[in-house]
C-alpha positions as CSV (number, residue, x, y, z in Angstrom):
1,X,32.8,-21.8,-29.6
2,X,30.9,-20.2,-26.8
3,X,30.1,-22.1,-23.7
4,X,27.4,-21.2,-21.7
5,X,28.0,-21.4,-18.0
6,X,24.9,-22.8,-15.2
7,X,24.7,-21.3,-12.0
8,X,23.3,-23.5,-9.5
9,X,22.6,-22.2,-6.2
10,X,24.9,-22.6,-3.2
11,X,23.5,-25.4,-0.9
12,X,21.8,-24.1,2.0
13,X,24.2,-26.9,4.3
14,X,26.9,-24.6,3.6
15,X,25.3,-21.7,6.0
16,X,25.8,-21.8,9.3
17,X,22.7,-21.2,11.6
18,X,24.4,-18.6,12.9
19,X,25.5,-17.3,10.2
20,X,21.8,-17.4,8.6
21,X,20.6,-15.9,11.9
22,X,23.1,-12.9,11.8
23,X,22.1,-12.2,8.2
24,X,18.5,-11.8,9.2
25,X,18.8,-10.1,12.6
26,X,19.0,-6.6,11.1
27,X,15.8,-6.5,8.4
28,X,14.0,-8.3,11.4
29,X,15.3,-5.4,13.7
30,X,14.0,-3.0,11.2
31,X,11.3,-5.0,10.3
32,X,9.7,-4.8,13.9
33,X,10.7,-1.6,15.3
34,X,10.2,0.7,12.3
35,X,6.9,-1.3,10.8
36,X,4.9,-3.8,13.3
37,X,5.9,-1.8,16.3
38,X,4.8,1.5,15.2
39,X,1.5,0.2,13.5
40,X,0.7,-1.8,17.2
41,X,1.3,1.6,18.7
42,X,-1.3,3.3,16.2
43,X,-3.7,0.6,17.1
44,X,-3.1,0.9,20.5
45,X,-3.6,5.0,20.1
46,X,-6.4,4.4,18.3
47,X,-8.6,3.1,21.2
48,X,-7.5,4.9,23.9
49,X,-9.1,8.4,25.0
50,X,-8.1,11.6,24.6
51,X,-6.8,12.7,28.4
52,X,-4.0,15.5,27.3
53,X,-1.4,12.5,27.9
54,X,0.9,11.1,25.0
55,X,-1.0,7.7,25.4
56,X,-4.1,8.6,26.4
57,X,-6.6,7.3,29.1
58,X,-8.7,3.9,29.3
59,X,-10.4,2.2,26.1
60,X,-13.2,3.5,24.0
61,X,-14.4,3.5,20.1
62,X,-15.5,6.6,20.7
63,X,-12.4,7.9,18.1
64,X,-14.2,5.1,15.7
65,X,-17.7,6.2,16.4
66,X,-16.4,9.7,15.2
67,X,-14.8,9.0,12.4
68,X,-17.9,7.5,10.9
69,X,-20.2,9.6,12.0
70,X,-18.8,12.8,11.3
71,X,-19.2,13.8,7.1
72,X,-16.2,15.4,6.8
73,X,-14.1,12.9,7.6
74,X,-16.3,10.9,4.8
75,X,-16.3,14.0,2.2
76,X,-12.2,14.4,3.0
77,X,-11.6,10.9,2.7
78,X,-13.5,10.4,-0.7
79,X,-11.6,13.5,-1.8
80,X,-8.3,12.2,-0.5
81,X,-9.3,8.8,-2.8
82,X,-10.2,10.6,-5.8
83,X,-7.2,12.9,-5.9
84,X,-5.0,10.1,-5.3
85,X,-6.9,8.1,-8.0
86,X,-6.4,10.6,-10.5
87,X,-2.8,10.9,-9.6
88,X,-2.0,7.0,-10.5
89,X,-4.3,7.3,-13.6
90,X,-1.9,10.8,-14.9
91,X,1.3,8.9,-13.5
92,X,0.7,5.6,-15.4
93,X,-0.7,6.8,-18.6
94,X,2.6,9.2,-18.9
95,X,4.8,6.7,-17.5
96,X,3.7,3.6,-20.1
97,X,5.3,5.2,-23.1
98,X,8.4,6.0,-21.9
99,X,8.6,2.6,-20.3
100,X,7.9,1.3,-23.6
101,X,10.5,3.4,-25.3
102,X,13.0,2.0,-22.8
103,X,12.2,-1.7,-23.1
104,X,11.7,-2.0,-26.9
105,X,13.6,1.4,-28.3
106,X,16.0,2.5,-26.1
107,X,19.2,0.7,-27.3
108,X,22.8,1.6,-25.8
109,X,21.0,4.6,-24.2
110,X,19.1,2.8,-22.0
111,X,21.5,2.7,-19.0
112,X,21.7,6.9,-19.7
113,X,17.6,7.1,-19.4
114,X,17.5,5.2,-16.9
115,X,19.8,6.8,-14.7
116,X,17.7,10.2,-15.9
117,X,14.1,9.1,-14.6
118,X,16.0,7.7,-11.2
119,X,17.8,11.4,-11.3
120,X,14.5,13.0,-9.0
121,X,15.7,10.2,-6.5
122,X,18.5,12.5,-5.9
123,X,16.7,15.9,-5.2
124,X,14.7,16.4,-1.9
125,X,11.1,15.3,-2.3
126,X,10.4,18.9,-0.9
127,X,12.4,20.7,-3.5
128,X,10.6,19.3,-6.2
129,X,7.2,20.7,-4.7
130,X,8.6,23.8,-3.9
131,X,10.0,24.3,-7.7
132,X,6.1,23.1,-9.3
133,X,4.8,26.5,-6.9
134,X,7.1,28.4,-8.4
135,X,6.0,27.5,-11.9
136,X,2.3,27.4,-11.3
137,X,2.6,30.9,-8.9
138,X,0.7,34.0,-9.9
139,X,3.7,35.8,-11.0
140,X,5.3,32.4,-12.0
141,X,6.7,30.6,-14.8
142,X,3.8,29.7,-16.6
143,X,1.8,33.0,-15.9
144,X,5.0,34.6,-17.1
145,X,5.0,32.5,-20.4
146,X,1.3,32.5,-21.0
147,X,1.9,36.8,-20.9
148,X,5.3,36.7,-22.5
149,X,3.2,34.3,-25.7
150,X,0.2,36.4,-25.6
151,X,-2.4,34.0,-24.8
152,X,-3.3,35.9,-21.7
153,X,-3.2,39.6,-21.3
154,X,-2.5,38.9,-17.2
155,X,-1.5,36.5,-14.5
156,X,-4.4,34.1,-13.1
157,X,-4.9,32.4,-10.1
158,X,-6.4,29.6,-11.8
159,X,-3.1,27.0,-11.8
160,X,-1.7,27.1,-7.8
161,X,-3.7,26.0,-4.7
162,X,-6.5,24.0,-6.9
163,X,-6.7,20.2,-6.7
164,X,-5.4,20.2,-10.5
165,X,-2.0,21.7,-8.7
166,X,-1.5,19.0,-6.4
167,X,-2.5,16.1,-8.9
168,X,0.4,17.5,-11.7
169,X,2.9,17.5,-8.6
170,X,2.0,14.5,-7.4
171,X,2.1,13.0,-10.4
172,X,5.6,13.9,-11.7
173,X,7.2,13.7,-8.1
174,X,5.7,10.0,-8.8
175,X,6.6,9.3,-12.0
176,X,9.9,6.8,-11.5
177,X,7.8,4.9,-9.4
178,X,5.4,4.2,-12.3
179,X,8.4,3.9,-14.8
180,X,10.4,1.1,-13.1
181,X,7.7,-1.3,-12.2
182,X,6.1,-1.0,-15.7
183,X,9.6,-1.2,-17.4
184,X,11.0,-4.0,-16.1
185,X,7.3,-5.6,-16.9
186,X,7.8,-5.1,-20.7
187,X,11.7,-6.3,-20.5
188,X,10.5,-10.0,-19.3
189,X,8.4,-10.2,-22.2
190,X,10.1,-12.1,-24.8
191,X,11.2,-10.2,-27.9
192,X,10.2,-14.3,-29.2
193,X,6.3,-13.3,-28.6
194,X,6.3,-10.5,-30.6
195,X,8.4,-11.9,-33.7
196,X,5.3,-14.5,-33.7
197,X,2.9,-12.1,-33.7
198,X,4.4,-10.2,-36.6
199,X,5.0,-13.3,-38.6
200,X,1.6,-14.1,-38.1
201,X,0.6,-11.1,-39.8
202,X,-0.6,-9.3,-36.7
203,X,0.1,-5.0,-37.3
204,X,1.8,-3.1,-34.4
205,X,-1.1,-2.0,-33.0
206,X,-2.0,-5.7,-32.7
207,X,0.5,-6.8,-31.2
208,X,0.8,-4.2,-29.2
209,X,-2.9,-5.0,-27.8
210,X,-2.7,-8.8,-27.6
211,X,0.8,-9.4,-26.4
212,X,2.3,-6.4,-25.5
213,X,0.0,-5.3,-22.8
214,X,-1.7,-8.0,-21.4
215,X,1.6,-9.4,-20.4
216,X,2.7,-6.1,-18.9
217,X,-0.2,-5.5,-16.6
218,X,1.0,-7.0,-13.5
219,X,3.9,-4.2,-14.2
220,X,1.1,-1.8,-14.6
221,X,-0.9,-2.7,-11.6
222,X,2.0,-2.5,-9.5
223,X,3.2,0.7,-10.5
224,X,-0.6,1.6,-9.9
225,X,-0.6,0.0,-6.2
226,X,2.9,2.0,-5.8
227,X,1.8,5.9,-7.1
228,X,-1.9,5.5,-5.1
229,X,-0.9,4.0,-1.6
230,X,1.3,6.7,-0.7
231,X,-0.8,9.6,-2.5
232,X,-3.2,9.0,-0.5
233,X,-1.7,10.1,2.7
234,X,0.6,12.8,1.6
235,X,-0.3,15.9,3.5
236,X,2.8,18.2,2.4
237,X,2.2,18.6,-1.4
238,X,-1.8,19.5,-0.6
239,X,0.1,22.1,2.4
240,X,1.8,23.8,-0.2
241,X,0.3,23.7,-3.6
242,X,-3.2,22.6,-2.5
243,X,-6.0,25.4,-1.5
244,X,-8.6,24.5,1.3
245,X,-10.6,22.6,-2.0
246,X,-7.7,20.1,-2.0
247,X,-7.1,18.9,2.0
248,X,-6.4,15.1,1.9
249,X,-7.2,12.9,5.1
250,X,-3.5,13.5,5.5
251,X,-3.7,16.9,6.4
252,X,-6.5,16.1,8.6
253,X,-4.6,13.4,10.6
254,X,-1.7,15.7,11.1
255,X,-3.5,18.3,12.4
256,X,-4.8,15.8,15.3
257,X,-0.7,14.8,15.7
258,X,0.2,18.2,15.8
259,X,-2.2,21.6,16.3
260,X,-4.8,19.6,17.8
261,X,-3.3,17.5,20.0
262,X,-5.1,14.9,19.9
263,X,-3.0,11.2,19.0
264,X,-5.9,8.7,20.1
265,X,-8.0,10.8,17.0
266,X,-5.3,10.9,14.8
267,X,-4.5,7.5,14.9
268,X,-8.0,6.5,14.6
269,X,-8.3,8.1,11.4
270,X,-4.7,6.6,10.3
271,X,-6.6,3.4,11.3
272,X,-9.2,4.0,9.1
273,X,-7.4,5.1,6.1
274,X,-5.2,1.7,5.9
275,X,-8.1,-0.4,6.1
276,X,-9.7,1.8,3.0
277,X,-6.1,1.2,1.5
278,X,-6.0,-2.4,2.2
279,X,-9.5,-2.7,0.4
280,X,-7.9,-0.9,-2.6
281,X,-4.7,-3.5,-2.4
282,X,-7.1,-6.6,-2.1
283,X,-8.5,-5.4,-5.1
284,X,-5.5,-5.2,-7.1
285,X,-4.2,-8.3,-5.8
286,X,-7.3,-10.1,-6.7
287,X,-7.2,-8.2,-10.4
288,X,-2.9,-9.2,-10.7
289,X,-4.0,-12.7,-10.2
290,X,-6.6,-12.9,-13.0
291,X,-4.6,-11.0,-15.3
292,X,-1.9,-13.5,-14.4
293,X,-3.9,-16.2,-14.7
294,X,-4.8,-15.0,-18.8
295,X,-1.1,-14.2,-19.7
């Protein structure tokens, strides 16, 4: 006869104060040095002018007035937002499958797939870039297997240094991030639900459609929220895949950090990019809650 054990947790009497306090002091550390610290410095930067010094001179919007003035910064921006939307739609369309296969299919292989899609994790984010220019190069892989197969007759520069280039890398150097978030949605939904469902006569695709994903979309939103945020920004995959069709607002702001010379600038348009990406998270906070609020 089995017994099934409660865990209750610990009382919170049994924790000293200090204790407590020592358990928090080093995410607060980090938490204020490496986050609130450096995003009050941006904001500082981000009003101050442009005198040559690593801080700059007096106050001004000036760096504001700029940014929404000027229609590149607009036409980069809008490109940076519709690359990076393109990237989460690729990354969570391919990702919902195979999180489906692991949550409902997978079996005693689960752990082994698992540990494949965290395997990128263990290769340099760089590496991974470097290997999708090899494959999409003039002379690369898939110019070479398109030759070698007889579909073309000669290597084209139609794959590397187009936005489609940095929207494939992007997307699979995103993938786990999409996979985990939308897995361990599906694993909380109980297997209960769906015997119902079947019992009640409703097919597969029915099920999948009325149970199935409904109840994984907060899953799917978040994986969403997790691919775009950091899309947006990335400078280094546009540097090395991308052609001058494909600069992101990331590029742009690293330029002003670096080449230009200019922080105040820089951090203005950093400043401006995380309220456009704060806009987006409000927005898929507000839609998490009414999904929630169905399921």
């Amino acid at each position: 006869m089995s017994t099934i054990v409660a865990t209750q947790p610990l009382p919170e009497s049994r924790f000293s104060p200090g204790f407590r306090l020592a358990m928090l002091l080093p995410g607060g550390l980090v938490t204020f040095f490496l986050i609130l610290f450096a995003l009050g410095l941006v904001l500082f930067l981000a009003f101050r002018g442009n005198d040559g010094s690593l801080l700059g001179a007096g106050f001004t919007f000036a760096n504001f007035t700029t940014v929404a003035s000027d229609p590149l910064y607009w036409t980069v921006t809008l490109r940076s937002l519709a690359i990076a939307g393109l990237v989460t739609l690729a990354t969570v369309v391919t990702a919902y499958p195979v999180a489906c296969y692991l949550a409902f299919h997978a079996g005693r292989r689960r752990g082994l797939l698992l540990f494949l899609v965290t395997l990128p994790f263990w290769t340099s984010y760089l590496l991974r870039v470097f290997a999708w220019k090899i494959v999409l190069a003039y002379n690369g892989v898939l110019n070479s297997a398109l030759i070698e197969s007889g579909i073309w007759s000669e290597p084209t520069l139609a794959f590397l240094n187009t936005p489609a280039a940095v929207v494939v890398t992007l997307a699979h150097a995103y993938a786990p991030f999409a996979i985990l978030p939308i897995y361990v949605a599906l694993d909380t939904i109980p297997k209960s639900l769906l015997e119902a469902a079947s019992d009640l006569g409703a097919r597969p695709f029915t099920s999948f459609r009325r149970v199935v994903l409904p109840n994984s979309m907060p899953g799917v939103l978040a994986a969403a929220l997790v691919v775009f945020v950091p899309t947006v920004g990335d400078y280094v995959t546009p540097a090395l895949v991308g052609g001058p069709a494909s600069t992101m607002i990331g590029t742009l702001i690293q330029a002003q950090f670096g080449k230009a010379n200019d922080w105040p600038f820089g951090a203005a348009l950093a400043v401006a990019v995380m309220l456009v990406i704060l806009a987006v998270v409000l927005v898929v906070r507000f839609a998490d809650r009414r999904f929630g609020s169905r399921t």
